[in-house]
NUDREN-5288 format. One record per residue: residue in three letters; x, z, y of N, C-alpha, C in turn. Coordinates in steps of 0.02 Angstrom, whole numbers, plus 32768, in hexadecimal, padded with zeros to 4 digits. Last residue first. Layout:
<rs>
ALAXZYXZYXZY ...
</rs>
This chain:
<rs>
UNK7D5B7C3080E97D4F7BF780D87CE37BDA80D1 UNK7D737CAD81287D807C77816B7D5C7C338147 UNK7D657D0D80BD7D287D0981017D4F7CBD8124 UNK7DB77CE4805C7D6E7CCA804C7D417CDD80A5 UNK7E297D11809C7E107CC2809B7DDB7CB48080 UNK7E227DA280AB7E107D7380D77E237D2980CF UNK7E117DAF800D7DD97DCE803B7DD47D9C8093 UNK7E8B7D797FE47E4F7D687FCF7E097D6A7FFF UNK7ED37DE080397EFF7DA4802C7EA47D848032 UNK7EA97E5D80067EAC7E5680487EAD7E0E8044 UNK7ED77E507F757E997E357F917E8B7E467FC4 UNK7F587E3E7F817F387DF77F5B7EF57E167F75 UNK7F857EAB7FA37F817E947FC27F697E317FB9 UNK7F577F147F467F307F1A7F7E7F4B7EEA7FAD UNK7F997EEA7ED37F3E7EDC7ECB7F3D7EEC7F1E UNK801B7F057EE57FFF7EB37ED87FB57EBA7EF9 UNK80057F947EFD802F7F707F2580097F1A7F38 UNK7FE87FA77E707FCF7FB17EA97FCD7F987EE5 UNK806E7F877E3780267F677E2C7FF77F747E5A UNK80B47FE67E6D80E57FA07E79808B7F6B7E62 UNK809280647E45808D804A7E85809980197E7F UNK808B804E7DA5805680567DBD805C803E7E22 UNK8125805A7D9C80DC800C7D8480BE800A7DA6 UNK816580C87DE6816A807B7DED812C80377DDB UNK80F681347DE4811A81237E3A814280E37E28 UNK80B181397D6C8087813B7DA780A981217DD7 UNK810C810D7D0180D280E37D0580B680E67D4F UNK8187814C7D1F819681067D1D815180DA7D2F UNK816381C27D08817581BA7D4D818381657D51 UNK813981C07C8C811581D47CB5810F81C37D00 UNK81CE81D07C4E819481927C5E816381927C70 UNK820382367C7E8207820A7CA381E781C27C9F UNK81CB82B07C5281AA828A7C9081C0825F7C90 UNK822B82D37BF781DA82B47BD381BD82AD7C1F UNK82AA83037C2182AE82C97C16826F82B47C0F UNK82B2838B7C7B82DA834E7C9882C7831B7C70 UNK824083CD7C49822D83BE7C93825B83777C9C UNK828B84177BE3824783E47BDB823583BE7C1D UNK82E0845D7BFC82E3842E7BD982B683FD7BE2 UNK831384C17C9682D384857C7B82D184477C63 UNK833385507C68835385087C51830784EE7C4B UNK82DC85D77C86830E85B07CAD834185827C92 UNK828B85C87C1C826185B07C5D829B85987C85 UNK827985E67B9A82C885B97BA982A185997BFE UNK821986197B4F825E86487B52828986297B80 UNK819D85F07B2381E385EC7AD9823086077B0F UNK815F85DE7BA68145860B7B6C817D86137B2C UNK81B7859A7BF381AB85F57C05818D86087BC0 UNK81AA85157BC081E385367BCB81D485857BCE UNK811B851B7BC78134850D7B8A817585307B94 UNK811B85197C5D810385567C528100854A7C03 UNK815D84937C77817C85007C96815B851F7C6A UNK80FF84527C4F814884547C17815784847C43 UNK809E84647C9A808B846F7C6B80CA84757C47 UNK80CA841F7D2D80B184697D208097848D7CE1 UNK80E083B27D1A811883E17D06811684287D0C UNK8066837E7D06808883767CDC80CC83AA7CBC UNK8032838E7D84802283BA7D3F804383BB7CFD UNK8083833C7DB5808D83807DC8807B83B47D98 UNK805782C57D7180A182C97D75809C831A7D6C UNK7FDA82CD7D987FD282D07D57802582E67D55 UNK7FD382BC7E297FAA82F97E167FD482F47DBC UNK800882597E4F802D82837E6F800982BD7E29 UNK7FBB81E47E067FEB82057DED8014822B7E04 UNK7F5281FB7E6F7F45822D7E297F8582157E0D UNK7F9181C77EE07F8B82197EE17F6E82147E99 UNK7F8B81427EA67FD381557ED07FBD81C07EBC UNK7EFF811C7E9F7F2E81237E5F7F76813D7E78 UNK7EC481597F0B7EC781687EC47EE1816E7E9D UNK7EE680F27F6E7EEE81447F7A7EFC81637F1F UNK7EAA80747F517F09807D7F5C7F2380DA7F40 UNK7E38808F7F417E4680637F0B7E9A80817F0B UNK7E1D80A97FD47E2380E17F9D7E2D80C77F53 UNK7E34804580017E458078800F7E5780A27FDD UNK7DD57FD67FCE7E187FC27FD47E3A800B7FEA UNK7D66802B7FE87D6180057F9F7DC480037F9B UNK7D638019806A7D57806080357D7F803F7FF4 UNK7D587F99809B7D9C7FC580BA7D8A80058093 UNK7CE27F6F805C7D127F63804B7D5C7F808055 UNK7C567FA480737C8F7FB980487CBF7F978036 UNK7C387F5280EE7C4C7FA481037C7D7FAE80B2 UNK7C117EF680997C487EEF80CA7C637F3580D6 UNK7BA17F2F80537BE07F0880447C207EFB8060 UNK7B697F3E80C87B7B7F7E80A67BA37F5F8077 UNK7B2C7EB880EC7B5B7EF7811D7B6A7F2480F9 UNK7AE47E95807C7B117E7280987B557EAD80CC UNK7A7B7EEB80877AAB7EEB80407AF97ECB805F UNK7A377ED980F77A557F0E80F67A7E7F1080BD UNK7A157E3580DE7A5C7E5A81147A6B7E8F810B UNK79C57E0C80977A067E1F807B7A357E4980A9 UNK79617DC980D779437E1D80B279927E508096 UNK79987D5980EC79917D82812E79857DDA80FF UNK79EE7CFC805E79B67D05809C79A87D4280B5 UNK7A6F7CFF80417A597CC5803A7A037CC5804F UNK7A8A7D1D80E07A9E7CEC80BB7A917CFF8074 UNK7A9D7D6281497A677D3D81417A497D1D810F UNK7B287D56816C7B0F7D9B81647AC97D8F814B UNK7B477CD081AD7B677CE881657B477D2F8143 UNK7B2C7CEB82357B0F7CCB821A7AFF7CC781BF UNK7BB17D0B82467B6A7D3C824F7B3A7D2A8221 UNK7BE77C7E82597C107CC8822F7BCA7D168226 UNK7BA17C4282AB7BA57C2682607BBB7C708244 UNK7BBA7CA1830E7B7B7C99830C7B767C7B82B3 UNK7C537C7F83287C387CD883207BE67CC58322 UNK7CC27C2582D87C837C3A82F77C6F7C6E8302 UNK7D127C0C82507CC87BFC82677C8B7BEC8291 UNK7D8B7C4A828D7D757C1082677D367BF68262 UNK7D5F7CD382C67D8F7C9782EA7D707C4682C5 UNK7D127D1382487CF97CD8829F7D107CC882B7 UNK7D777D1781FA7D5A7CF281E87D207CCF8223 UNK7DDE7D6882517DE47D23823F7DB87CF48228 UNK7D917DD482607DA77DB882967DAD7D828284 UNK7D5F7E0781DC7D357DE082057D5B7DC98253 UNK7DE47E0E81AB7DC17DFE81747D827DE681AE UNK7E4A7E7882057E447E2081EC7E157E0081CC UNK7DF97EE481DB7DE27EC782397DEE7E718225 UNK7E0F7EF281577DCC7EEF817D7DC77ECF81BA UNK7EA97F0381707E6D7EDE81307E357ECB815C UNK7E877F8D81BB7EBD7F4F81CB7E927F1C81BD UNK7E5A7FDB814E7E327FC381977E697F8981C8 UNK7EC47FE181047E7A7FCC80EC7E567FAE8134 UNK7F20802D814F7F288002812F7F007FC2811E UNK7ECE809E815E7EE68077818A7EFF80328178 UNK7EB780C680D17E7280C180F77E9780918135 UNK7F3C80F580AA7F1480B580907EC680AA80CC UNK7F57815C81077F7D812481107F3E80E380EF UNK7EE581BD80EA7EE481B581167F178176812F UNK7EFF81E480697ECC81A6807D7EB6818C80BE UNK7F8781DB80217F6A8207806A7F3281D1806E UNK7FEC819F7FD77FCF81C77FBF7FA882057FE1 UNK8036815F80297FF7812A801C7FE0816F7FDF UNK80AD819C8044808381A18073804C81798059 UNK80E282017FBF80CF81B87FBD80A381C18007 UNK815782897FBD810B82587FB780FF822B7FD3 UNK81ED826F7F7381CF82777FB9817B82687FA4 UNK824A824F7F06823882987F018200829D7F47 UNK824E81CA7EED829882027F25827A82327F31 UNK81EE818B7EB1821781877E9B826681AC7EB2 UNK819981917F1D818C81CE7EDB81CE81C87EBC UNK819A812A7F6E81A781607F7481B581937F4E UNK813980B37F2E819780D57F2381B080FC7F30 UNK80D380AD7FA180CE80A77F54812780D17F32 UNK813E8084801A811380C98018811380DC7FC7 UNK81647FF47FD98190803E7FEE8172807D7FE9 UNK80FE7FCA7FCF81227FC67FA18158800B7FAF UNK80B97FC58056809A7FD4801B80D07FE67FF4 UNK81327F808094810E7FBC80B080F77FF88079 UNK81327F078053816D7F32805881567F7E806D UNK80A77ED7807480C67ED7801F80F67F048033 UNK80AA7EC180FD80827F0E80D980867F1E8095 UNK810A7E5F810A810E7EAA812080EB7ED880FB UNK80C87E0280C481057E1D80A581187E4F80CA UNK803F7DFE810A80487E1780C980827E1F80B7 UNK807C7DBC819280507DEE8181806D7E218128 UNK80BB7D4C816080E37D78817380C27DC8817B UNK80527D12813580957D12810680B07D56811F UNK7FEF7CCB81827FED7D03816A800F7D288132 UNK800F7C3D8185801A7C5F81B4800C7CA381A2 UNK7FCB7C05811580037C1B80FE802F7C47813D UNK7F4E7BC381137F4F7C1281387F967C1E811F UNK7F547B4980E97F3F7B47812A7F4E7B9D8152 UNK7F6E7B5B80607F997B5880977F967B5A80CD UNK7F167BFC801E7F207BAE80287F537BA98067 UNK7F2E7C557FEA7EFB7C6F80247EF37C118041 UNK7F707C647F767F3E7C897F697F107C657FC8 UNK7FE27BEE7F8C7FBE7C017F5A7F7A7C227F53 UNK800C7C34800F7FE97BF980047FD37BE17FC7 UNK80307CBC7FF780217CB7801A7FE27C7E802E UNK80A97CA07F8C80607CBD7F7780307CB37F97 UNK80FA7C487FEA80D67C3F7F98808A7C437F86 UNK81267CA7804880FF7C7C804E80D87C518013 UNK81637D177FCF81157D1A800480FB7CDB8035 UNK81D87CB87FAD81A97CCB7F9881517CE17FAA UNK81FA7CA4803781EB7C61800B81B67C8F7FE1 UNK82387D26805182157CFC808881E07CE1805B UNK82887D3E7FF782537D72800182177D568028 UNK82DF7CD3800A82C97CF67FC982807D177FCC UNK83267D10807582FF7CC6808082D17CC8804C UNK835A7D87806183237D6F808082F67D368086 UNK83B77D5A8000838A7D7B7FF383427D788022 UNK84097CF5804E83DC7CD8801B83AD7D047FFF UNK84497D4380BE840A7D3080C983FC7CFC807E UNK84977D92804F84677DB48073841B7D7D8088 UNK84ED7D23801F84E27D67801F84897D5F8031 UNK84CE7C8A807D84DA7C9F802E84D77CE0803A UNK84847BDF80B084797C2980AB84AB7C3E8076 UNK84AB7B7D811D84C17B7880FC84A77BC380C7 UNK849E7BA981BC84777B72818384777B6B8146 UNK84817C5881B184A77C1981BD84947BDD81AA UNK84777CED8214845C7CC381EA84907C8281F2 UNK84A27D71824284CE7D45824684A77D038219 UNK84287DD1820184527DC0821884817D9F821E UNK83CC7E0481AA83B77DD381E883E57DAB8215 UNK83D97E82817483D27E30815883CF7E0E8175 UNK83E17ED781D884097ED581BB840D7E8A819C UNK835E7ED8821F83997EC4824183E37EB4820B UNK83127EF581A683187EA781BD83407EB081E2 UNK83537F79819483627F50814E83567F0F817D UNK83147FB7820E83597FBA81E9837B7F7A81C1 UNK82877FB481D482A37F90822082F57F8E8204 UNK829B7FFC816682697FBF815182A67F9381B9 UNK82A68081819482D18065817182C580138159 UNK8252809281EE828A80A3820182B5807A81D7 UNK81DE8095818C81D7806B81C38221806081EB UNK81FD80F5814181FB80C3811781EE80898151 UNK82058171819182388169816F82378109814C UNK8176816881C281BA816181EE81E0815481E0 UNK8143819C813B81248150817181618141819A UNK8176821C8149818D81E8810C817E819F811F UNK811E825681B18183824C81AD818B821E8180 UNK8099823E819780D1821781B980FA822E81C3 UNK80A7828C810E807E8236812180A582168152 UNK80C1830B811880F682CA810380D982958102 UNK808D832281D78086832D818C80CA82FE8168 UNK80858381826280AA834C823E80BC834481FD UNK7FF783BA82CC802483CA8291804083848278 UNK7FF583ED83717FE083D08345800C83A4830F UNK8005844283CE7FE4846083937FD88420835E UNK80A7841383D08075842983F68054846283D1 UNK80C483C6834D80E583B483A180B383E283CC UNK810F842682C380D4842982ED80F48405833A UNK813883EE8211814B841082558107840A827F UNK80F383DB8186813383D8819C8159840F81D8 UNK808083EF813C809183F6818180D58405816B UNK805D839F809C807B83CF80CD808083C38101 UNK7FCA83408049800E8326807E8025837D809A UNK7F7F83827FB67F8E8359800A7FC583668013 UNK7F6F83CE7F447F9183967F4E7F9F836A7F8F UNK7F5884657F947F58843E7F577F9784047F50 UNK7F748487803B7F74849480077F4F846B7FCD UNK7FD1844380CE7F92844380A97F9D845E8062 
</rs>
């Protein structure tokens, strides 16, 4: 694709293999890897390795029951996958690769995940007539406000992610598309003084702060979103 989108990579057919998913592959490949790796030889006793995990565990159960209450702390393991998921993709930038959450086509999936949990659970819990019933609420003239609320939420949570991941793809690039062409204009295009050091805080705000915050917000309010529907 041309501009800022995802490249075709390769073709299985006619149909094209972008860096969305090779890099998806790469971070799913390597994510399976790492738990066989941590996972292993566990003991009662923990030290290396499995205290990191255990670590990682505790923590997202934490948050988990903190934000969604304890009764849903069963949804730990959920969210510390898609925290690692998220977090990784988000990071990408940081090994020169694009960010697969910089495709709205990943966040939108992502998002719609969100969504299916967000009314599956809350009529598991409820009901599917009380849970309907909720659409009504706080009287009948509301429903179409009511449903389009809902409809925006897997947007809202989508493109909230998409944004800020791809405009600092956009500002980085312009970024260094502006010190070349400082470099080309005073003479020195082939030493890219300027290129190796005034990004790199640039590169600190969009592909570390900025993803690693991102990261938080979209999964505190997936988190939020479905315990206010089950409650």
């Amino acid at each position: 694709m041309e501009g800022f989108g995802p490249r075709i990579i390769f073709y299985i057919g006619n149909i094209p293999v972008t860096e969305t998913v090779v890099n998806t592959w790469i971070i799913m490949i390597g994510l399976i890897i790492f738990s066989l790796v941590i996972t292993r030889q566990f003991k009662k006793v923990p030290t290396g390795k499995q205290n990191v995990a255990e670590a990682l565990v505790d923590v997202m159960n934490k948050l988990t029951a903190q934000t969604m209450g304890e009764d849903k702390k069963a949804f730990a393991s959920y969210m510390g996958t898609l925290f690692l998921v998220l977090l990784i993709a988000n990071l990408f930038g940081l090994l020169g690769l694009r960010p697969p959450t910089a495709d709205i086509n990943t966040t939108f999936a992502f998002a719609g995940i969100t969504f299916v949990m967000i009314h599956f659970f809350g009529a598991k819990r409820k009901g599917i007539g009380r849970y309907l019933k909720g659409f009504l609420e706080p009287f009948p003239l509301l429903l179409p406000l009511n449903i389009m609320g809902e409809l925006a939420t897997p947007i809202s949570l989508s493109f909230r992610l998409f944004g800020n991941i791809v405009g600092g793809i956009i500002v980085v690039s312009l970024l260094y598309g502006g010190l070349s062409s400082i470099g080309a204009f005073i003479g020195i295009n082939n030493i890219p003084i300027f290129q190796a050091g005034i990004p790199v805080v640039f590169h600190l705000y969009f592909d570390l702060f900025s993803g690693v915050l991102q990261t938080f917000i979209f999964i505190m309010l997936s988190m939020v979103f479905i315990s206010l529907a089950m409650d």
